[in-house]
C-alpha positions in Angstrom: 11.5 23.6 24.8 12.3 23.3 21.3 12.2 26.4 19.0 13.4 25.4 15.2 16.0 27.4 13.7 15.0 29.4 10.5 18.1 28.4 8.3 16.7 25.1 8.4 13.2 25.5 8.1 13.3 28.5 5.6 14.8 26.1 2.8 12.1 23.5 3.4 9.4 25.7 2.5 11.1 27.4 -0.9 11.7 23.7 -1.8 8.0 23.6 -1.3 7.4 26.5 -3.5 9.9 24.9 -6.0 7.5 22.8 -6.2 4.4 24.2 -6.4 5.7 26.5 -9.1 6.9 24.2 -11.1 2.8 23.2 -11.4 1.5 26.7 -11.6 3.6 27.4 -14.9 1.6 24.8 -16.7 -1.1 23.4 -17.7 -2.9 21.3 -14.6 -5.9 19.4 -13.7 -8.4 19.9 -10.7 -10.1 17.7 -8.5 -12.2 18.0 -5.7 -12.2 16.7 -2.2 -15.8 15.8 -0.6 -15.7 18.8 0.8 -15.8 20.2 -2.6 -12.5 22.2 -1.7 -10.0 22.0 -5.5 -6.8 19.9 -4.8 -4.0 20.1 -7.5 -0.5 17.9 -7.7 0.5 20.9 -6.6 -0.8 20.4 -3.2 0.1 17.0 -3.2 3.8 17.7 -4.2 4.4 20.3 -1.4 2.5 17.9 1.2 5.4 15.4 0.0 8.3 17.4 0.4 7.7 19.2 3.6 6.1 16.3 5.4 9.6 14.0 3.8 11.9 16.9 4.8 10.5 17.3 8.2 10.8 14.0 9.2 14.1 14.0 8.1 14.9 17.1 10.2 13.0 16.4 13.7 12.2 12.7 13.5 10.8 12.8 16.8 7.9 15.3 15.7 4.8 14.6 13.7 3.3 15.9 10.9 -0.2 16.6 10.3 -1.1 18.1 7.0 -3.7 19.3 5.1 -2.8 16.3 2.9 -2.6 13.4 5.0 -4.5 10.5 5.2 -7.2 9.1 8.0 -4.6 7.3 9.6 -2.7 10.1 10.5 -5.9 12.3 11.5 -7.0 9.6 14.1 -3.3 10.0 15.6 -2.8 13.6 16.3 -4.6 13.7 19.4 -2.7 12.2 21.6 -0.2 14.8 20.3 1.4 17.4 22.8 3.8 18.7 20.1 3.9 18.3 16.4 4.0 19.9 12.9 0.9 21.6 11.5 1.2 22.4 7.7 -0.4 23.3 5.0 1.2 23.0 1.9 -1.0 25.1 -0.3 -3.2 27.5 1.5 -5.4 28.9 -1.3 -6.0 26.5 -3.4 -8.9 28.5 -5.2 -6.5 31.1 -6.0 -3.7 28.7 -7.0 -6.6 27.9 -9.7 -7.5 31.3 -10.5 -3.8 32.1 -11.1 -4.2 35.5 -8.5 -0.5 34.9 -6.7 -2.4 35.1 -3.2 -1.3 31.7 -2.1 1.0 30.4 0.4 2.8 27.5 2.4 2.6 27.2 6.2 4.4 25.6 8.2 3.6 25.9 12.2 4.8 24.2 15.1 2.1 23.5 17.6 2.8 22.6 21.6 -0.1 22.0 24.3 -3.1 23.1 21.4 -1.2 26.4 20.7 0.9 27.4 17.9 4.5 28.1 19.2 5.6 29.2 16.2 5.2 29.8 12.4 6.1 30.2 8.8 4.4 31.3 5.9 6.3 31.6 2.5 4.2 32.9 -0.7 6.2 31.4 -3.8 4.8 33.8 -6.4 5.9 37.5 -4.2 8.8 35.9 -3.1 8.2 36.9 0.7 8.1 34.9 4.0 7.1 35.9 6.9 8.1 33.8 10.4 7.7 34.1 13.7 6.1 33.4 17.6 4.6 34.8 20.6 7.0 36.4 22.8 9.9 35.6 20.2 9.1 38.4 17.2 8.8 37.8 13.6 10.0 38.8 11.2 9.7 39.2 7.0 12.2 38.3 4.2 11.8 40.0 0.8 13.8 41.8 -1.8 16.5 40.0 -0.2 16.0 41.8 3.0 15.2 40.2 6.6 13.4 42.8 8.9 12.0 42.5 12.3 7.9 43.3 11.6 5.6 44.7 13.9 1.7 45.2 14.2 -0.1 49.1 13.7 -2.8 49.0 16.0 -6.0 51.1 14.9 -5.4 55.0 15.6 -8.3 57.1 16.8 -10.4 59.0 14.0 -8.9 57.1 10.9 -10.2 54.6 8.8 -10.3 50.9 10.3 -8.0 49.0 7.8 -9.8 45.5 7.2 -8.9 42.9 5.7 -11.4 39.7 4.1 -11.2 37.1 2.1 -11.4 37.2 -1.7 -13.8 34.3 -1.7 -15.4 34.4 1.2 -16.8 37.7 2.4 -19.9 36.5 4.2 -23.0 38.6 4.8 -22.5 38.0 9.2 -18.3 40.0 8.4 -20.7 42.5 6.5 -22.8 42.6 10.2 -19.5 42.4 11.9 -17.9 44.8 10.4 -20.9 47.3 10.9 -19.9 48.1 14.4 -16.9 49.3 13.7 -18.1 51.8 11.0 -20.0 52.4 7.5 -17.9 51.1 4.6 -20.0 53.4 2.1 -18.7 56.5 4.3 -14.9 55.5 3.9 -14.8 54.4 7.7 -13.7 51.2 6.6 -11.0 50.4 4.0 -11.6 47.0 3.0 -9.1 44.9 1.4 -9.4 41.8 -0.5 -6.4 39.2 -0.2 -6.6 35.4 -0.2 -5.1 32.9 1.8 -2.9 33.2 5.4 -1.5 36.4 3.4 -4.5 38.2 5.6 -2.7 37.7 8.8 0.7 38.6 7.3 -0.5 41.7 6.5 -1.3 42.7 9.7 1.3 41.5 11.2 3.9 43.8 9.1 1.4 47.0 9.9 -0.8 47.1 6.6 -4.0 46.6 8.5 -5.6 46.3 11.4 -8.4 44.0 11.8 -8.9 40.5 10.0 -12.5 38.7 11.1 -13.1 35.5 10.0 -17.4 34.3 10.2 -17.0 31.6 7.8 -15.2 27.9 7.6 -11.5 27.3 8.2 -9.2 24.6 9.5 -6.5 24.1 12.0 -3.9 23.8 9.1 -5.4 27.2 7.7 -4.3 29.6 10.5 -2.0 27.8 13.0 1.2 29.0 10.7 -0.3 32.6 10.4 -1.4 33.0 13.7 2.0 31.8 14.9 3.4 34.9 13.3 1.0 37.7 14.1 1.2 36.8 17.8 5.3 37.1 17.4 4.5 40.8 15.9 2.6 41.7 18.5 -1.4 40.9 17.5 -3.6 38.1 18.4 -6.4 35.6 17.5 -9.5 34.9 19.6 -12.4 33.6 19.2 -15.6 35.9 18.8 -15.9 35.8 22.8 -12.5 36.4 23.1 -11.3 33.3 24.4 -8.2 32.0 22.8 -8.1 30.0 19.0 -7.2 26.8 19.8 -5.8 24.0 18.2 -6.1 19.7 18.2 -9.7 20.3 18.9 -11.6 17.0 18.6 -12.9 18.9 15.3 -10.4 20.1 13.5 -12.7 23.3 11.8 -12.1 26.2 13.6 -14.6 28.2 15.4 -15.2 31.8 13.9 -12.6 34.2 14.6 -11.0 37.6 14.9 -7.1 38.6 14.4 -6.1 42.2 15.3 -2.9 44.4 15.2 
């Protein structure tokens, strides 16, 4: 089984960064997809250096991207093993200027994410990691093994939501764990795969997801909270999976 080696993956994704950095400190144009989701040239400009860089590095595994074309969406499923990236994952806050975005990088085997990368470019941190192999942050120059906090009896749940898309069924969700008004719930706003990181370094507990995502959204993230210990399932509890005939994800929950 093939695990890739973080010296050589970790430069892939600052070059990425390089790159969409060298778009965020200037002037820039939006346009919009027919999904209505913003896409920048700084999307486009990570897309081509991670998907270039990995094919340089494992030639014998694809790449799907947020960014690539039909052609390559009507590939991946006969797929067992291959790249998943998203090389800007908040676009809306890439716009807004707000820091909270990220690239992802996850390597996905049998329609599960084996493991994963996330780098932010503005906080200088990465996270990385896989079930049953840790994970682990780098920032401030530092590289430290990370670990989930699960919830502790009698204090507040620590929740964390999406800037943009706090629907009104988390709201319902979120009710049965407590009153938000009563401080049972501290609720905290972060964009992008950033949510999962969280957790998975102990800052929160509980991430629920009742509104759209895709594959290329969470596989990264996922990858890593599973290495620190937490997991992603579906609202019945039955495993998020990935190369699903659609590739929008079902809605979710990730826990510490």
């Amino acid at each position: 089984m093939f695990f890739p080696a973080i010296s050589e993956l970790e430069p892939i994704a600052r070059a990425a960064g390089d790159a969409i950095m060298a778009i965020y400190s200037q002037p820039f144009t939006v346009e919009y997809k027919s999904d209505e989701s913003p896409l920048t040239a700084a999307d486009k400009g990570a897309h081509e250096v991670i998907v270039q860089r990995l094919a340089g590095l494992t030639p014998q595994i694809p790449v799907l991207s947020e960014e690539s074309g039909p052609e390559v969406m009507g590939l991946r499923h006969g797929w067992s093993r291959y790249w998943l990236v998203d090389p800007l994952d908040g676009t809306k806050e890439f716009v807004s200027r707000n820091g909270e975005f990220t690239v992802n990088i996850a390597l996905i085997e049998d329609g599960k994410p084996l493991w994963g990368l996330v780098y932010a470019p503005v906080l200088d941190r990465l996270w990385y990691g896989g079930k049953g192999g840790g994970a682990w942050r780098v920032a401030d120059g530092k590289r430290e093994s990370i670990q989930t906090q699960p919830h502790q009896e009698g204090t507040a749940w620590r929740v964390v939501g999406s800037r943009n898309h706090l629907s009104q069924a988390t709201l319902d969700y979120l009710a049965r764990f407590g009153d938000i008004g009563r401080g049972e719930i501290e609720l905290v706003s972060m964009g992008s795969s950033l949510k999962f990181c969280i957790i998975a370094e102990g800052g929160a507990e509980l991430y629920p997801r009742l509104a759209p995502t895709c594959e290329w959204d969470t596989g990264a993230a996922q990858a890593v909270l599973e290495g620190a210990g937490g997991s992603v399932t579906q609202l019945d509890g039955s495993p998020l999976a990935y190369n699903k005939p659609d590739i929008l994800n079902p809605w979710f929950v990730a826990r510490a």
